[in-house]
N, C-alpha and C positions, 0 to 999 in steps of 0.2 A: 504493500500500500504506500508504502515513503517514497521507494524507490524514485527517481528522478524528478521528485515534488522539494518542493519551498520548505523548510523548517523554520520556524523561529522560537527558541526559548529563550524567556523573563528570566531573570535572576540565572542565567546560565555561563557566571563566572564564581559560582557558587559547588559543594560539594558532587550533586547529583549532575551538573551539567559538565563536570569536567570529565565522568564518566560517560554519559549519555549522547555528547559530541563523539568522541572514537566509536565508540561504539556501533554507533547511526550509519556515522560513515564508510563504517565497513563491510556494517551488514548491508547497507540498501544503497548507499552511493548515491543521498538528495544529490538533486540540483543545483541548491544553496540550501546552507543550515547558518542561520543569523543568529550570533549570540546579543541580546537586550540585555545591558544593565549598565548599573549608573556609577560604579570606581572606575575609573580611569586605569586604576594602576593595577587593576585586576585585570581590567581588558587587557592590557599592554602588556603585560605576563603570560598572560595564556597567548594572547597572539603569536610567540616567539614559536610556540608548538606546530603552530600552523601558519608559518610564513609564506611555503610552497605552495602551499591546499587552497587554489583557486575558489572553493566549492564554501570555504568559512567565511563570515563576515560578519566583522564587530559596529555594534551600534549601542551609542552612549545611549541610553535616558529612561525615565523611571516612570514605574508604572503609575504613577500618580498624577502624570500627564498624559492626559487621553490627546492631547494633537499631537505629542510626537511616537507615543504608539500606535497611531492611524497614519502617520507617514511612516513608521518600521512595518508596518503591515502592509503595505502594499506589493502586490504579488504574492503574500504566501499563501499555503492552500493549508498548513499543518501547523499548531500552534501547542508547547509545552507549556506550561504557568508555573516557574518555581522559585519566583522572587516571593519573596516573604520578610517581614519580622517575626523570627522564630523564638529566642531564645528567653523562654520562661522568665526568667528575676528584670531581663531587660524591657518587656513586656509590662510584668510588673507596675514597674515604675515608670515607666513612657505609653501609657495608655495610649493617650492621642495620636502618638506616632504611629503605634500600632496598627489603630483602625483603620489610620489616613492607607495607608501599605496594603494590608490583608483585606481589608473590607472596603474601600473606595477603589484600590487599586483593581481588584476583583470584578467591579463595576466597568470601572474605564475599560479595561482587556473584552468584556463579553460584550459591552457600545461598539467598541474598535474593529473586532471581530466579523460580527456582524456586518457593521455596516461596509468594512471589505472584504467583505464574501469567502472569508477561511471556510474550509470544510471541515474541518476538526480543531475540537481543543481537549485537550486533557490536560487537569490542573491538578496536581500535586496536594494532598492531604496530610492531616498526623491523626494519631493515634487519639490524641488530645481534642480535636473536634466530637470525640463521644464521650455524652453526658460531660462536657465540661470543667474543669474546677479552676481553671487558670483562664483570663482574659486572651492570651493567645489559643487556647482552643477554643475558646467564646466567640472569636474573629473567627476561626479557621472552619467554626460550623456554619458562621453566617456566609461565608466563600463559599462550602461545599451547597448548602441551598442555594444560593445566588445562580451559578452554574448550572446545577441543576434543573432550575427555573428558566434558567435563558435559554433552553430547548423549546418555550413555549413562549416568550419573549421575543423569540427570532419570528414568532411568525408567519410569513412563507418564503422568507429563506433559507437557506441552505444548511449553515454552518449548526453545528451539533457540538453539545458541550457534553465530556465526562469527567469521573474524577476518581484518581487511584487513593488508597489509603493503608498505608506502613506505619511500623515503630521505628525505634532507635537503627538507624542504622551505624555498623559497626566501624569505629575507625574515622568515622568524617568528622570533618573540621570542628573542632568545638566539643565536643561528645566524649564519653566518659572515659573513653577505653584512652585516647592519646592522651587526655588529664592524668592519667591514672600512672603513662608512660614515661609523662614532663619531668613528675614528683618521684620516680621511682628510685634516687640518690638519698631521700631521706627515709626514705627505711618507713614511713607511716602511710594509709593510705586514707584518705576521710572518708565514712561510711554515712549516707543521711540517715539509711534506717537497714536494717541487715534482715528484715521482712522484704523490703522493697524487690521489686518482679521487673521485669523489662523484657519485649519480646527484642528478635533479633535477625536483620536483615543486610544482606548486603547491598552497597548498591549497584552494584550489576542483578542482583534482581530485582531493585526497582525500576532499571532500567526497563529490562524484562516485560516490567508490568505495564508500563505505558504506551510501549510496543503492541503487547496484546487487547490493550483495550482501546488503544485505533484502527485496531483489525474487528474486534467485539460491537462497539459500542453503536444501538442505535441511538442512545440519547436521553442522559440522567441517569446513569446506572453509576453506581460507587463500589470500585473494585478493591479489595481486599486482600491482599497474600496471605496464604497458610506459613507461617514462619512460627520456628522456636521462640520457646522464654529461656531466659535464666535468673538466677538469684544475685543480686548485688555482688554478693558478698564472694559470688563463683565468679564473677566476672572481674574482681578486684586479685583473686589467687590466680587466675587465671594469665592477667595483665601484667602483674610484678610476683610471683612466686616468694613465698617466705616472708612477704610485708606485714606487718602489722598494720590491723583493721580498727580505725578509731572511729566510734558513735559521733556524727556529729549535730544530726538533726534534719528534715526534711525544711528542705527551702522555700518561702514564697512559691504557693499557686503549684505547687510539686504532687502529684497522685503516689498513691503509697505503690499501684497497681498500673500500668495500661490496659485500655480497653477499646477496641478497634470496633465492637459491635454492641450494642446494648441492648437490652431486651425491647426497647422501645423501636427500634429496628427491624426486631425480628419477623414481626408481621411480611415485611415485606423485602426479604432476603432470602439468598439460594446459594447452595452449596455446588463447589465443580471439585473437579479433581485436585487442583491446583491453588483454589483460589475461592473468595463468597465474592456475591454481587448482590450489592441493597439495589434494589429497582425503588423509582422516585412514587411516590406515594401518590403524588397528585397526575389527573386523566386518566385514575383507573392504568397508568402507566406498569403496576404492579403484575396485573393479572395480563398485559402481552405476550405471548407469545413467541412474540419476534427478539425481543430482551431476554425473557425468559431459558429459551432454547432448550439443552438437555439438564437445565437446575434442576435439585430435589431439595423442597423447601427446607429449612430449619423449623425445628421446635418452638412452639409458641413463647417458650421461655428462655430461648439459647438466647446467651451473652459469652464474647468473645474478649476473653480478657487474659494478662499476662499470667494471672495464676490458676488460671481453670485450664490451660493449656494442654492439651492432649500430647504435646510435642516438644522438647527439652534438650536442650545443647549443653553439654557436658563442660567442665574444667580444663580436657583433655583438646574437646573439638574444637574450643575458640583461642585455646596457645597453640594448638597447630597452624590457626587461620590469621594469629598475628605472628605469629616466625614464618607465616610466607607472606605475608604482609606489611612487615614491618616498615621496608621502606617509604609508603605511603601512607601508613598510619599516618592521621592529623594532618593531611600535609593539600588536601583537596577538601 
């Protein structure tokens, strides 16, 4: 479906995009894949990568301005969303920023969209958009609606909105596992809570996912990876071997658990081999067909969370996956 089409990903000098570029480019060889976002010196960084690669192209500016992501969208047919304000405590404390980013920006992209006749979007989700407890997954549910909605916003046009939904993934910039690898000279590791669950993904499978659900999606459907948990406290042994584990307390707007599906969901969610897909509640959307395909629904009461998980990564599996990792650990 990519194959010699237009790309353009938001925020795609960020963790997932620095994966999602090679990767793209090799399986389907776009046309052009246009990286959107607003550091300069992240453009100018990554650009080194791809000095040669006719087929890359960097464009300054932020999704907060809807004129000049209506001039970067001109010509694309295929649209990623993965600019965000993510990071919980920063969040926090910069609400406003927040919103202006995840929730106005969210706005401007599906206006933009639209009204340049992209054929697909798929926007990028957390875990933290189900059932809420922090203001960035407060945002990030009112994006995954917003999206969702702009399948019947559009119209009788063209362009189709969906949206993937992951945990922690491992290793990317910011995230606990290269924290954990910063501090590993002083011998202590800080624990918020040694209860605490985290599922776990990497990003070549989110990659993965985005992939299949521009091949999947007729429009409003919220895709899901079946991925491991683990315990804090395994992923701290795991990271630096032999450290000492110190209690230190869960952080601002922090979940003791993640939860990718809630029961509040479940009404209208389906299981695949691979993967769940919530179908959009509204237009009787739930009960198509066409979205539905070969799902077998979930339990009226299934909830999809770090600690009910049917599925568990070992101490073993994730020090094998950062000693072949290591050198990118933190580093994208």
């Amino acid at each position: 479906m990519l194959s010699n089409q237009s790309i353009l990903i938001t925020g795609g000098t960020g963790s997932f995009g620095h994966t999602f570029v090679p990767m793209t480019l090799a399986k389907y060889n776009p046309r052009r894949l246009v990286i959107y976002s607003r550091d300069e010196m992240k453009q100018w960084e990554m650009a080194k990568q791809y000095v040669n690669d006719p087929r890359v192209r960097f464009f300054i500016g932020d999704v907060r301005d809807k004129e000049r992501l209506s001039r970067a969208l001109d010509g694309i047919d295929f649209v990623v969303h993965a600019a965000a304000t993510k990071i919980v405590p920063t969040a926090e404390y910069n609400p406003f920023e927040c919103v202006k980013t995840n929730i106005n920006g969210a706005m401007n992209l599906i206006d933009a969209c639209i009204d340049r006749g992209v054929k697909r979007v798929v926007a990028l989700s957390t875990d933290k958009a189900s059932s809420p407890a922090n203001l960035y997954g407060a945002t990030k549910l009112a994006s995954d609606k917003l999206f969702v909605a702009g399948n019947s916003y559009a119209g009788s046009h063209d362009t189709r909105f969906g949206v993937v939904r992951y945990g922690n993934v491992m290793g990317s910039r910011g995230s606990v596992i290269p924290f954990f690898l910063s501090i590993a000279d002083k011998g202590v590791l800080p624990i918020t809570d040694p209860r605490m669950t985290r599922f776990m993904i990497t990003l070549e499978e989110g990659v993965e996912l985005v992939w299949h659900a521009f091949e999947d999606m007729v429009g409003g459907e919220i895709y899901v990876k079946k991925i491991p948990s683990m315990v804090i406290t395994d992923v701290a042994s795991a990271s630096v071997p032999g450290a000492k584990q110190e209690v230190v307390g869960i952080r601002p707007g922090e979940k003791l658990h993640e939860q990718m599906i809630g029961a509040e969901d479940a009404l209208h969610t389906y299981e695949y081999q691979e993967h769940f897909k919530i179908l959009p509640a509204i237009h009787h959307w739930s009960s198509d067909p066409l979205r539905i395909k070969d799902g077998k629904k979930v339990a009226e009461d299934f909830n999809y969370s770090s600690d009910n998980n049917k599925e568990w990564m070992s101490i073993e599996q994730l020090k094998a996956w950062i000693d072949a990792n290591r050198e990118k650990v933190g580093k994208i």
